[in-house]
N, C-alpha and C positions, 0 to 999 in steps of 0.2 A: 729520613727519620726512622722507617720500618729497620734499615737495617741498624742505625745504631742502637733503636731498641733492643733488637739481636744479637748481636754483638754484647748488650750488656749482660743479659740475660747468660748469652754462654759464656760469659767473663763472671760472672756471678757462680755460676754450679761448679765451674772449671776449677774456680778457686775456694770452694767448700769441698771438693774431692781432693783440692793439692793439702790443704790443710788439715783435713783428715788423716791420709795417706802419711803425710809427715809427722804425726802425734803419734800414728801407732810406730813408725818407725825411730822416732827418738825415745816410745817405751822401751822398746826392743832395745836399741842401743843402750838406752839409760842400762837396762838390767843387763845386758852382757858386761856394757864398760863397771858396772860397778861389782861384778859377780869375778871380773878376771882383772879386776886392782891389785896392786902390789899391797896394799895395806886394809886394815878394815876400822870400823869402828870409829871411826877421827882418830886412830892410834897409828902412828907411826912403826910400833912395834909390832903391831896387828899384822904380820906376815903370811904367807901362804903355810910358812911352816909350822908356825902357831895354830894358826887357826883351823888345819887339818892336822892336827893331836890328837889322838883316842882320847874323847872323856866317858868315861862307861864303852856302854855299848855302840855308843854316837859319838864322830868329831865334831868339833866347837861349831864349827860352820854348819853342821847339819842343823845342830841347836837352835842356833841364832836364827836359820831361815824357817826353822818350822814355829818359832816366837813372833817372828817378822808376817810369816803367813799367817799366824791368828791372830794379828789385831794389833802388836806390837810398834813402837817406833824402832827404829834400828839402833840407835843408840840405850834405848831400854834394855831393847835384846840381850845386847856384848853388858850392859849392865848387871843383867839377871845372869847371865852364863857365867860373866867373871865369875859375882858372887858365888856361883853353884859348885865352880870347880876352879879355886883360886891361887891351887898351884900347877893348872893345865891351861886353864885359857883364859886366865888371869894373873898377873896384873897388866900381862902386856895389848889384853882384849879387854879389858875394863874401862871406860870411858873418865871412870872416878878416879882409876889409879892410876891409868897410863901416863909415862912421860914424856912421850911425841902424841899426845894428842892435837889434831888440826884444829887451828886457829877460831876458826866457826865455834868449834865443840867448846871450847876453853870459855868460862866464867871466869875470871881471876878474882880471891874476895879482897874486896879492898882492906888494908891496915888495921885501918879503923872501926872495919865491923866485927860485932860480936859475934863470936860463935858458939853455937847453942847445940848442945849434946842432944840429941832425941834419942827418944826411945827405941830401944831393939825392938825391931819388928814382929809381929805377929808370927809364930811359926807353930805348927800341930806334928803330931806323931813321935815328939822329938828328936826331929830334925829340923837341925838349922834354914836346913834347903829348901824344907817343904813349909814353904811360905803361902800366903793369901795368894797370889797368883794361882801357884799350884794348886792349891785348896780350888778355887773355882775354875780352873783349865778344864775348859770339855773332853770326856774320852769316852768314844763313843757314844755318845749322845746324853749324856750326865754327868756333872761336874766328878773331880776327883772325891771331894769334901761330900756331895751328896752320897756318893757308893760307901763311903769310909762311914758315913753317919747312917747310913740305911742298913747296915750290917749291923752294927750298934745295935739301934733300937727297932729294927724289926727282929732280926735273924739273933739278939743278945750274945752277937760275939764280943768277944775282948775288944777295947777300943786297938790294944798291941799289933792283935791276931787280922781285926781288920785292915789294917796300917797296913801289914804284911801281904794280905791276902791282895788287896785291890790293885798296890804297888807291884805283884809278879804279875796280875792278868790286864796290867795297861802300864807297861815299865816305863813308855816313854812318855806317857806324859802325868803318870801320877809316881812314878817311880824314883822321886827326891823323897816320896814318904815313907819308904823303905827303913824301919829301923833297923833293921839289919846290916844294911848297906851307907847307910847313909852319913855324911863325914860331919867329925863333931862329938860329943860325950852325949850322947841318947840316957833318958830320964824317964825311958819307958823300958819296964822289964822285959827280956827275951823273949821271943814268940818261939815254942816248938815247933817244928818244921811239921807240915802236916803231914799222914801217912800216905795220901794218895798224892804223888806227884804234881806239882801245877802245870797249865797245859798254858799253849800259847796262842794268841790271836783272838782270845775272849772263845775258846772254845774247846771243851772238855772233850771231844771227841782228837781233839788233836794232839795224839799223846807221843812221846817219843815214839815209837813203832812207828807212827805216821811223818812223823818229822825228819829221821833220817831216813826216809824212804827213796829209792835210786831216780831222780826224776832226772834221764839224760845228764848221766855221767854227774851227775853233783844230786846233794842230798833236800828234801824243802826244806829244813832248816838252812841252808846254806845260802839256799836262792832267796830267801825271805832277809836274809845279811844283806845278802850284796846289795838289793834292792835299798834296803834305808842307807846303807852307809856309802854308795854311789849315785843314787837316784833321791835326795831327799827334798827337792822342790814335785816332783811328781808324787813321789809314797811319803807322806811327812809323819806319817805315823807305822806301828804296826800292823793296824787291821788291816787299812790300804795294801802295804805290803804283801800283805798271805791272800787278801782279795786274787790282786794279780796274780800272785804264781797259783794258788788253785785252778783260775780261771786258764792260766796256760798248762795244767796238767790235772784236769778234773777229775783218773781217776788216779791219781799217785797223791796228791798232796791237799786233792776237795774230792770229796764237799767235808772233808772233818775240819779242815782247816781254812773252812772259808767262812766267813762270822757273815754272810749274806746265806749261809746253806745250814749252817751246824746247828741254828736252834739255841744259841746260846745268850740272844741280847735281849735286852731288859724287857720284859713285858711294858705294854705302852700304859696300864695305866698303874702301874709303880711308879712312886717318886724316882727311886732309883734303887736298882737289881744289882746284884751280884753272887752266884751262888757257893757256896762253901763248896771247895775242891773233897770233901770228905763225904759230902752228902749226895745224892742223886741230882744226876743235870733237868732243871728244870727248861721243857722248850718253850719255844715263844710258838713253835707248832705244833699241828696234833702228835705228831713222832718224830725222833729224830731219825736223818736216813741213815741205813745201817752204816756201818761201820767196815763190812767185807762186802767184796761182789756174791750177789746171790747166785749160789750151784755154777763159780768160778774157783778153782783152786787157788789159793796167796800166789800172789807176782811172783816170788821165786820159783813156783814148783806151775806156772801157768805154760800150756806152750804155746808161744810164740813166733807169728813171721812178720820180720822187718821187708820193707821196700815190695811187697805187694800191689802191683798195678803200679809201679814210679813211686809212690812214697807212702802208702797208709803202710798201719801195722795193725794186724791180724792175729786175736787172742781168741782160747778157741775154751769153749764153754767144755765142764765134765762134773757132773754130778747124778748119785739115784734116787729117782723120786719127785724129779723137779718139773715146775711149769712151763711150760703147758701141759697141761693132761698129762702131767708125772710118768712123760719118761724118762729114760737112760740114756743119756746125754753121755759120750763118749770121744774121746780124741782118734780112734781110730776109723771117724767118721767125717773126717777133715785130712784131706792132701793136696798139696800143691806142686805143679809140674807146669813145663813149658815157660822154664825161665820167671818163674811165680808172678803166670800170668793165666791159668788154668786153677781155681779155687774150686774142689770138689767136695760137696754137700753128698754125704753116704748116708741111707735108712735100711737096716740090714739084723741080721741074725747072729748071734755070736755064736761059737761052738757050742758055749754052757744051757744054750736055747731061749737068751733074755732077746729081747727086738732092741735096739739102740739107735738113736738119734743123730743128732748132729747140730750143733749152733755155733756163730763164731759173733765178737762183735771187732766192727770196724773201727779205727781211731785214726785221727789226722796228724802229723807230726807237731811235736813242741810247739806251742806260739802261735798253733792255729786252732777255731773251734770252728764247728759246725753253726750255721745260724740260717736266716734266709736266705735263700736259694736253690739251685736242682739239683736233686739227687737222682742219680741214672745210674738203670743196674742192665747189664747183657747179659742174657743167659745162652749161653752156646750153646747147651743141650741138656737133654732129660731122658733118660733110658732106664727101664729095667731089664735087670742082666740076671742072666741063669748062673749064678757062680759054680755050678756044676761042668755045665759046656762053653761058658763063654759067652753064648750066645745072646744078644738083645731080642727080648722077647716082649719089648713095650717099648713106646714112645710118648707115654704121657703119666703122669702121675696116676698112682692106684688112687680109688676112689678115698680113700679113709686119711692117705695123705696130704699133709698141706708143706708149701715153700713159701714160706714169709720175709719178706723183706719190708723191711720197717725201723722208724724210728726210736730213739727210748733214754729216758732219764729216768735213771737208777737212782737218783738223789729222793726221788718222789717216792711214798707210800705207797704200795701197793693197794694196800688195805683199805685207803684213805681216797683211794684215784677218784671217788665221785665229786671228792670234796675239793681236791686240789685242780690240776692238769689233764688228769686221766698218763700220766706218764709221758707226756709230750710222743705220744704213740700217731705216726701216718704207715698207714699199711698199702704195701701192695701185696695181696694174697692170692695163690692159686691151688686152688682147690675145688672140689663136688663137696666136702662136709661129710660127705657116706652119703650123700643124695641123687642118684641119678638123673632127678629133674631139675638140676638148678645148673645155671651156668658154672663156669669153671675159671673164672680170673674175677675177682675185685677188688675196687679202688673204697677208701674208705679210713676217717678217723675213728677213732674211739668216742666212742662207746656204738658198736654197729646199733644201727637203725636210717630213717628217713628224717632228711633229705640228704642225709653223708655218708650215702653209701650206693657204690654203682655197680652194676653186676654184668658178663658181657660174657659170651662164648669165646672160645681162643681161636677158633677154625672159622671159616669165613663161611658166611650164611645158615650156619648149625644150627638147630633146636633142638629142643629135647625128646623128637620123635628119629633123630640122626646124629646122637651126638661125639663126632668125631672131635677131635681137637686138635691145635697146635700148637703148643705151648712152647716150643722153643724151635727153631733159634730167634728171640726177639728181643726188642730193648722196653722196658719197663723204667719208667719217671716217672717224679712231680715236683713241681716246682713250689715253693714256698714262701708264700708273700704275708704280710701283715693283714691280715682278717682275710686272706684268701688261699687258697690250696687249688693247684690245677694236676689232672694227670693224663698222663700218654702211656699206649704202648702200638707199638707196630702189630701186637698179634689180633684177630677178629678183624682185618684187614685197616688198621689203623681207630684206635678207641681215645676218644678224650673225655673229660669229666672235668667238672669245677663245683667246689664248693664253697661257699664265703658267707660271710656275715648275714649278709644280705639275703640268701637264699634263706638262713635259718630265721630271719625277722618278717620274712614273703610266709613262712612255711608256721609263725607262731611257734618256732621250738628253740629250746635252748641251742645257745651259738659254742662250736665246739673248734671252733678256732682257735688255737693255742698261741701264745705268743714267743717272741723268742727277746732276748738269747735266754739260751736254758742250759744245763749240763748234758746237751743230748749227744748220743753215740747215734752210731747204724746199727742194726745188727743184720742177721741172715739166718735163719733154720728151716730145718726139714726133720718132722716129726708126724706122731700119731694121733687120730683123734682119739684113740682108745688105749693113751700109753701104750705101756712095753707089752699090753697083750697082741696078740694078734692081728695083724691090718686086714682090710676088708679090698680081695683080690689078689694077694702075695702067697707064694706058697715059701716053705720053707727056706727054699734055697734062692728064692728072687732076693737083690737087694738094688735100692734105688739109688741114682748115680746123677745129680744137677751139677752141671759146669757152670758155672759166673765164671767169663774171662776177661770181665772187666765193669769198674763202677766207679764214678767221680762223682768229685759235690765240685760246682761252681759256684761261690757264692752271690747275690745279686745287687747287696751291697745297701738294701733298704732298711729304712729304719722303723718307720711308722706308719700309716694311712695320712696322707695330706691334707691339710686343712680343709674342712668340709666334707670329707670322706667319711663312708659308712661305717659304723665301731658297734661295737657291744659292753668293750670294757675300756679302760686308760690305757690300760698296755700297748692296744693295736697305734695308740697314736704314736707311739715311740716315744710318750715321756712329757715332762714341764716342757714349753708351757702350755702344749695343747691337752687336752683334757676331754675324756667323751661325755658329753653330755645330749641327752637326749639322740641317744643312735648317731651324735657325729661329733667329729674332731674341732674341737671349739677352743679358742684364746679366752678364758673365765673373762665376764666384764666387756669382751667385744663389743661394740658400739657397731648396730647395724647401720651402715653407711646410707644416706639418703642419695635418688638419683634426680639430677637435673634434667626438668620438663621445662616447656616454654614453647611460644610460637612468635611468629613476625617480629617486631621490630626487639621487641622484649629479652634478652638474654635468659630469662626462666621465672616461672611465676611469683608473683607477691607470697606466695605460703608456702616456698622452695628455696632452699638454700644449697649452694655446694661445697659440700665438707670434703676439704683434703686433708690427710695425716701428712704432717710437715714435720721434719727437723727443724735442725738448727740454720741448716745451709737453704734452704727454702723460706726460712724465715727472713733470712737476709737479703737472698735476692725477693721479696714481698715488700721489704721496705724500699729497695731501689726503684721497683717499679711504681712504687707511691709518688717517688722524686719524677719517674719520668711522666708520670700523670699529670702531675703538679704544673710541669715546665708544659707537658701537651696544651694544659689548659688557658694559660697565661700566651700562648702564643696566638698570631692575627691567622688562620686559618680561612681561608673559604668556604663558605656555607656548600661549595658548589661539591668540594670533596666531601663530603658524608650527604649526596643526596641521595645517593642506594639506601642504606642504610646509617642510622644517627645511632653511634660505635658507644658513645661519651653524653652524656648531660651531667646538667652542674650540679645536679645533687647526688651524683654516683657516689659511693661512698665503699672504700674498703678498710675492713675492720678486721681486725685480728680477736678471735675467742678463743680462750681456753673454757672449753665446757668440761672435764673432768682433769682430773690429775697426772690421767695417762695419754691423752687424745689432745693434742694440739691441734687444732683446725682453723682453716682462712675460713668466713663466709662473704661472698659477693652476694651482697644485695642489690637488687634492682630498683 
């Protein structure tokens, strides 16, 4: 009997996993077989070749699936799209007018019914096309009709001008209300073109300059095409679209034209936003983030090395007067040698007698970002050289200078870093500060202070009654987790540090754990605590020479803090639908599970119940085991088997409750 119970049991799960398995497998197929059909729409005519026709800026098929993804039926869809474009992807994609429509599709009216003329449809901006649909189709988080009416009557533009304006900054899906554009005899007078160009992606900072900017041999305009017009079950819209290619070229195409960075979407407690291309861009942030790299020359005139260490590229900082401590940031402070595997950090004198600097930032190829995971830097070496003789006449950094290696998003305020991120900044710094009593390496985020900041000698057993140092040749990391940051280096004879959530909620202080993903770069420099005046220990002709010959990011591929895990904010959780509440990663609504107590013969106490979260396939095998209960009971049994213990009485009883909405639960009662 035990095993046929057994046997039912895994005949029961076996075939809620085979039933499973096979649903999501005939979704799949369902939308391949009907994505790579000969025909569409119940139209016979509905060809591949019809239905990949430019209509606008989108083919018909792009149309239909991004109608279909919001809400649509598929036959509505090639409905609405006929109508929209009735001499491209209509009549042969028209469900109304096609004449191979499939037999399903076909109403035939009978003879004898009357047929009853209705009303032309409701349509605004005059255009035909720009129908009630379109009127309420979400873009961006606000119906078409709400932006077009909120220009109106907050901003008292022309109802023409607003038709115009809202239709360039969301073409595709309020972009039927284009009078300009739009097919049909328009009853609304011309809109003058406005004087400041419209920008695209809902985002005023993304202006031509930015859009045909070189991002790997094609332009972000280009890339933002190909994306809707090849990819439009994944990018169904624009913003999507320029989402993604900023997010793959953050600093060529974002953060101006990524509508999650630019500061361009509706303030949340607006009906609904849209700002005049003529007027100042209002942000939903305290600032928006500049527009150029700061104290980086324009990409054209930047210099630049490709395939550094196997694949970053390496862009090197020149400007006078810039931060940190306003030096003179210089390219002849930067050289790469040994197969560009030797990256040299120069702090040095020019002829003219300025001090100049050196910074470079790191970037990862196309298609890749930096996020969590370790970031490892080798420094081969550190020398002060006599430029007069040649000669090395140091091995450790002058007191006054520092080598920084560290993280940074340039998207974020500076101005603003208490309010926002702090610039997604993790340092490893080596430096005295000009202090001869402090150590000489630390680990540490921003904003320094306690408990996120660790301080260590570089030389093995130094204080600051002996303090020699080592600072190169060693490897310096940290590794970067969701509410935690760890760091290494080999130098002080092997140093680690860890800071996290938890230490700053031990310690009562704000948690400076940052989240990712973010627009972060690496960067690297070597400067002065006293700008381009004078360092403290250099004479004229010293100048300082750091090798990095090598530095990878592995990323680790996390996303959040796991349920129940420590947090400060939402973000560490990685997103819906965990949520930090109360210092932890929490499902909103969770039902805290009760646990089953009991002793002797009793399976668990009269005021204990055992709640399982069941499906559907657990529900099923519940009722089976009802059945083998049923038949247990009814059969002639021997008292003599259950004389250890009595398994079954006849008032056992199982019950199936749903106590909330979300929480399916069995309880056995005893």
């Amino acid at each position: 009997m035990m095993t046929f119970f057994s046997g039912f049991v895994v005949a029961t799960l076996l075939l809620g996993n085979t039933v499973g398995a096979a649903a999501k497998q005939l979704e799949r197929r369902t939308q391949q077989d009907w994505l790579g059909s000969l025909s569409m729409c119940g139209c016979q005519q509905c060809t591949s070749a019809v239905y990949n026709s430019q209509a606008g800026d989108y083919k018909c098929i792009d149309r239909i699936l991004f109608l279909i993804g919001d809400g649509l039926t598929e036959e509505a869809a090639c409905e609405q799209v006929g109508n929209e474009f009735p001499t491209i992807c209509g009549p042969a994609c028209n469900p109304d007018t096609c004449d191979g429509r499939a037999q399903q599709n076909l109403q035939p009216i009978p003879v004898s019914a009357t047929i009853v003329n209705l009303p032309p449809p409701t349509t605004f901006c005059g255009c035909p096309q720009c129908t009630s649909n379109i009127w309420s189709r979400q873009a961006g988080g606000y119906a078409c009709g709400a932006r077009i009416e909120y220009l109106q009557q907050v901003e008292r533009i022309d109802p023409a001008a607003a038709c115009y304006e809202v239709s360039l900054e969301h073409p595709f899906e309020c972009g039927m209300c284009n009078p300009h554009t739009c097919q049909g005899v328009s009853n609304v007078p011309p809109v003058p073109i406005p004087a400041v160009a419209p920008t695209r992606c809902g985002c005023s900072q993304c202006t031509e300059s930015t859009l045909n900017s070189n991002a790997d041999g094609h332009s972000c305009s280009e890339r933002i095409d190909f994306l809707l017009a090849s990819q439009a079950l994944t990018y169904p819209n624009e913003q999507d679209a320029c989402r993604q290619i900023s997010h793959e070229y953050p600093t060529v195409c974002g953060p101006q034209c990524d509508p999650d960075k630019c500061g361009s979407g509706p303030p949340p407690n607006a009906l609904a936003v849209s700002v005049s291309q003529s007027q100042p861009q209002q942000s939903s942030q305290p600032h928006a983030p500049p527009t150029e790299l700061y104290c980086y020359p324009p990409t054209a005139q930047r210099t630049i090395y490709s395939n550094v260490w196997g694949k970053y590229k390496v862009e090197v900082k020149e400007g006078d007067e810039c931060g940190p401590s306003d030096n003179l940031f210089s390219k002849a402070g930067v050289a790469l040698s040994n197969n560009k595997s030797d990256l040299t950090l120069s702090f040095g004198r020019q002829p003219n007698g300025q001090w100049y600097a050196s910074e470079v930032r790191i970037l990862l190829p196309p298609r890749e970002t930096y996020d969590y995971g370790r970031y490892s830097f080798s420094i081969k070496s550190i020398q002060v050289v006599d430029t007069i003789t040649g000669d090395v006449v140091g091995t450790a950094l002058p007191p006054s200078i520092i080598l920084g290696l560290f993280t940074w998003d340039d998207t974020e305020d500076f101005n603003l870093r208490d309010q926002e991120s702090w610039m997604h900044e993790v340092d490893i710094e080596l430096s005295q500060w000009d202090d001869p009593n402090i150590e000489d390496i630390q680990f540490l985020v921003q904003p320094p202070g306690s408990p996120h900041k660790y301080r260590f000698y570089s030389g093995v057993g130094r204080t600051p009654s002996t303090p020699a140092f080592n600072q190169a040749p060693n490897m310096y990391e940290f590794e970067w987790k969701p509410a935690e940051i760890s760091w290494y280096s080999t130098a002080g004879g092997g140093q680690s540090f860890t800071y996290g959530t938890q230490d700053a909620l031990d310690a009562g202080e704000a948690d400076y754990t940052q989240c990712m993903p973010a627009n972060v770069e690496v960067r690297m420099n070597l400067w002065n605590l006293f700008g381009s005046t004078a360092p403290t220990g250099m004479q004229d002709n010293h100048r300082v020479d750091v090798v990095i010959d090598n530095f990878t990011y592995v990323p680790n591929n996390l996303n959040g803090v796991p349920e129940g895990g420590v947090c400060s904010k939402d973000c560490h959780c990685g997103g819906p639908p965990l949520q930090c509440i109360n210092n932890q990663c929490t499902r909103p609504g969770n039902r805290q599970r009760r646990r089953m107590t009991g002793s002797g013969d009793n399976i668990m106490n009269d005021s204990e119940s055992l709640l399982l979260p069941v499906d559907a396939t657990v529900l099923l095998g519940a009722m089976l085991l009802v059945v083998v209960l049923l038949f247990l009971r009814h059969q002639r049994i021997s008292s003599e088997s259950f004389s250890n213990q009595e398994v079954l009485h006849d008032d056992d009883l199982l019950t199936v409750a749903l106590y909330d909405s979300e929480d399916l639960c069995i309880g056995l009662n005893g």
